[in-house]
Structures are given as C-alpha cells and as structure tokens.
Backbone as a ProteinNet text record, in pm:
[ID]
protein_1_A
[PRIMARY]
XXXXXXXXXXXXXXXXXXXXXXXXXXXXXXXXXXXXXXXXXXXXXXXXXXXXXXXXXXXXXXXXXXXX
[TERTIARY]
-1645.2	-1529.1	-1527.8	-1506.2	-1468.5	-1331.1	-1322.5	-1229.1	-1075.6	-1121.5	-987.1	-943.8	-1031.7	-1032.4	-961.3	-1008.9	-909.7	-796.7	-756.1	-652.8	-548	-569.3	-494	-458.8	-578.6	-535.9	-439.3	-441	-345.7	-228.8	-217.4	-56.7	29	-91.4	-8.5	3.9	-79.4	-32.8	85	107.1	206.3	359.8	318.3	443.1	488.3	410.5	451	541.9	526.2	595.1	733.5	833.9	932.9	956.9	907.3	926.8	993.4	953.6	989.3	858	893.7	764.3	606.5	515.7	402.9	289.3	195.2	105	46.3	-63.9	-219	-266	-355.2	-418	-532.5	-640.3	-784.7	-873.8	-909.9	-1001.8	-1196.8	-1226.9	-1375.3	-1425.9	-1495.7	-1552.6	-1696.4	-1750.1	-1880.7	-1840.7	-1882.8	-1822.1	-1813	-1937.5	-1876.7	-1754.3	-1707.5	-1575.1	-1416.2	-1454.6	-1347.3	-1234.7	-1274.3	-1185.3	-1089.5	-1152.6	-1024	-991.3	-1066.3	-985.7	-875.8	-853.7	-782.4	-686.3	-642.8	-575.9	-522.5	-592.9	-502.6	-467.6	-527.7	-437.1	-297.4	-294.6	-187.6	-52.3	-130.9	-7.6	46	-44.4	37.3	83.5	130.5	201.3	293.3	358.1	534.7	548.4	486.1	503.6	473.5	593.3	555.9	460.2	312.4	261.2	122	70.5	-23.8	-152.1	-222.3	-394.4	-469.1	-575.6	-695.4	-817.1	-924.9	-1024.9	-1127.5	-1240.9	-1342	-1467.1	-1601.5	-1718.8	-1801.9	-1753.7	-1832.1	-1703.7	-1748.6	-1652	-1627.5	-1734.4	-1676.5	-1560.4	-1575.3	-1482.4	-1319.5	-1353.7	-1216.9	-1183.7	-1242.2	-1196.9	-1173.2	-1230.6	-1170.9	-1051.1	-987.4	-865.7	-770.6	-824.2	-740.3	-671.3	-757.4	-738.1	-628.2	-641.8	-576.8	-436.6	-435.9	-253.7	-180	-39.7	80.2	75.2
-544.7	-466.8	-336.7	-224	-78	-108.9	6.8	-19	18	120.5	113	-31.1	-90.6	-232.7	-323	-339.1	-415	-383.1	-251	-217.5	-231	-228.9	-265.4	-406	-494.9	-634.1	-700.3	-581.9	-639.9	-578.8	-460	-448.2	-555.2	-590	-685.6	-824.2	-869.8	-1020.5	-961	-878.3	-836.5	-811.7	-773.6	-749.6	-932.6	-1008.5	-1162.6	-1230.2	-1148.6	-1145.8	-1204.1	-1090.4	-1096.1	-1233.4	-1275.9	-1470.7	-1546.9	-1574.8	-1662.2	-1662.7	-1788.9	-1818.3	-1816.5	-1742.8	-1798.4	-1872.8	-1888	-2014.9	-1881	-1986	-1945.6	-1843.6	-1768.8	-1670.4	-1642.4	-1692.5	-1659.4	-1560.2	-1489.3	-1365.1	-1380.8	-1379.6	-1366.5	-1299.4	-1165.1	-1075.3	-1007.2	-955.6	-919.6	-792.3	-828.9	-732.2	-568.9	-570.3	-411.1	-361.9	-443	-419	-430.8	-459	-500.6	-387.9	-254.9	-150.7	-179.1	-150.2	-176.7	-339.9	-428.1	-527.4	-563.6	-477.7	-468.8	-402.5	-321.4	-215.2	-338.4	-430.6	-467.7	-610.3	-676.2	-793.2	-716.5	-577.4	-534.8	-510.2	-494.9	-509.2	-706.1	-750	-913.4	-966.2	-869.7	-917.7	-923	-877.8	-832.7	-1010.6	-1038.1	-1199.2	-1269.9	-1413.6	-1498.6	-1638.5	-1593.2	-1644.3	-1661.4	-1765.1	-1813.1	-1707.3	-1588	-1536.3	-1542.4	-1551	-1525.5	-1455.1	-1378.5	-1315.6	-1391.3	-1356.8	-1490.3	-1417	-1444.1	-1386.1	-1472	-1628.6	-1719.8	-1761.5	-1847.2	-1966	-2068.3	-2138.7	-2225.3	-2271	-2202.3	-2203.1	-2169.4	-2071.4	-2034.2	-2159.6	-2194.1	-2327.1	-2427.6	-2466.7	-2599.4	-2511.5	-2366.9	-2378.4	-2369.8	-2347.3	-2347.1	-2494.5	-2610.5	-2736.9	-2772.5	-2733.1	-2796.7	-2679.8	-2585.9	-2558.8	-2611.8	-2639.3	-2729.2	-2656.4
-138.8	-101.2	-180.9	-82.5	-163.9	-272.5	-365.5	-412.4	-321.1	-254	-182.5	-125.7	-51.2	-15.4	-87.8	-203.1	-282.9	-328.2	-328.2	-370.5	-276	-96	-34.8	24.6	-36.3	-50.7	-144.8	-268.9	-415.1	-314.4	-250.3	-236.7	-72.8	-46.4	82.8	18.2	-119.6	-170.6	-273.7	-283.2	-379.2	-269.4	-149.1	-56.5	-14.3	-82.6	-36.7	-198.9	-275.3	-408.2	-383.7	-303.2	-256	-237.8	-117.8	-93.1	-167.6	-274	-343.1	-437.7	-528.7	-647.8	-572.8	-662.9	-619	-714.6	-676.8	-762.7	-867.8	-869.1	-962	-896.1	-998.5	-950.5	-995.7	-975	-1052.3	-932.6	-1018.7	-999	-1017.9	-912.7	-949.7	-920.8	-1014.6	-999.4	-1122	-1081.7	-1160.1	-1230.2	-1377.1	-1500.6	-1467.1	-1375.7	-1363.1	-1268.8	-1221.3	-1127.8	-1200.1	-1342.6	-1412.9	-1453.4	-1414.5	-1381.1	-1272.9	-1119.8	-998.7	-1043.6	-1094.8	-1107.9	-1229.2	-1300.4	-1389.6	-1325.7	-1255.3	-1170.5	-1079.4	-1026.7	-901.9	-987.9	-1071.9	-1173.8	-1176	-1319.9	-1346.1	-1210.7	-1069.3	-957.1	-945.4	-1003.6	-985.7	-1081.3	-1184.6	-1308.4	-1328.1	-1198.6	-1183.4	-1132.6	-1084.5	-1057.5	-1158.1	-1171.1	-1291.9	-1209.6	-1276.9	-1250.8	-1309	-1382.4	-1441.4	-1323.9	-1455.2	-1370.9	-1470.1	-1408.5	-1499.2	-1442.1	-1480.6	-1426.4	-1483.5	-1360.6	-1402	-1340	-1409.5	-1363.6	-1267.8	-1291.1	-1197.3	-1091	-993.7	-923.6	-961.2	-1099.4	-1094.7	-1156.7	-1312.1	-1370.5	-1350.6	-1224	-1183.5	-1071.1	-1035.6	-936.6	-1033.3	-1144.1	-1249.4	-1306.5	-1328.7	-1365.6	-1283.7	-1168.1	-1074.2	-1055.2	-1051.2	-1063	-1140.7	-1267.1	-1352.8	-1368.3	-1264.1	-1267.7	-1205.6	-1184.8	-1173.3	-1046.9
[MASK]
++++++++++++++++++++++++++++++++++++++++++++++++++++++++++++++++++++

C-alpha cells in the first residue's frame, strides 16, 4: 500500500471510533514503513484501546489472542 493508501484506511477505521468501544489493534509492518505507520497508529490513539506494532504475523496474532 502507498502511503496515501494507508492513510486513508487509518481515517475510515477511525470514522468507526464514534460507534462505540473498539478491540485490539496490532500492526504488521516492515521497519522501513515505521514512519506512515507511526502517523496512522498516532490517528488510533484517540481510541481506548490496547495497539501494538509488529514486524512479523505471528507474534501479532499470539497478542492478539491473548486480549480480552
């Protein structure tokens, strides 16, 4: 994904904010992207909600597991 790309994916899961509570949020992306992905984390922080950024899948799928 371009970065514009992602940046207009952070603002339509962020227009679902509103709703009500939302879950977990793990991020998997390759270290050099950790700019726009720091940029579109910081848009899902206005939500209380357990994130984390992650370089593999798997690890982000076992914490994903183990949130409530």
């Amino acid at each position: 994904m371009t970065d514009a790309e992602l940046l207009m994916v952070g603002a339509e899961i962020r227009a679902h904010h509103r709703h009500g509570k939302v879950g977990a949020l793990a991020v998997v992306a390759p270290p050099a992207r950790t700019g726009t992905i720091g940029r579109l984390l910081g848009m899902f922080a206005v939500a209380d909600r357990p994130m984390r950024l992650f370089d593999e899948l798997a690890p982000a799928q076992r914490w994903l597991d183990e949130q409530p």
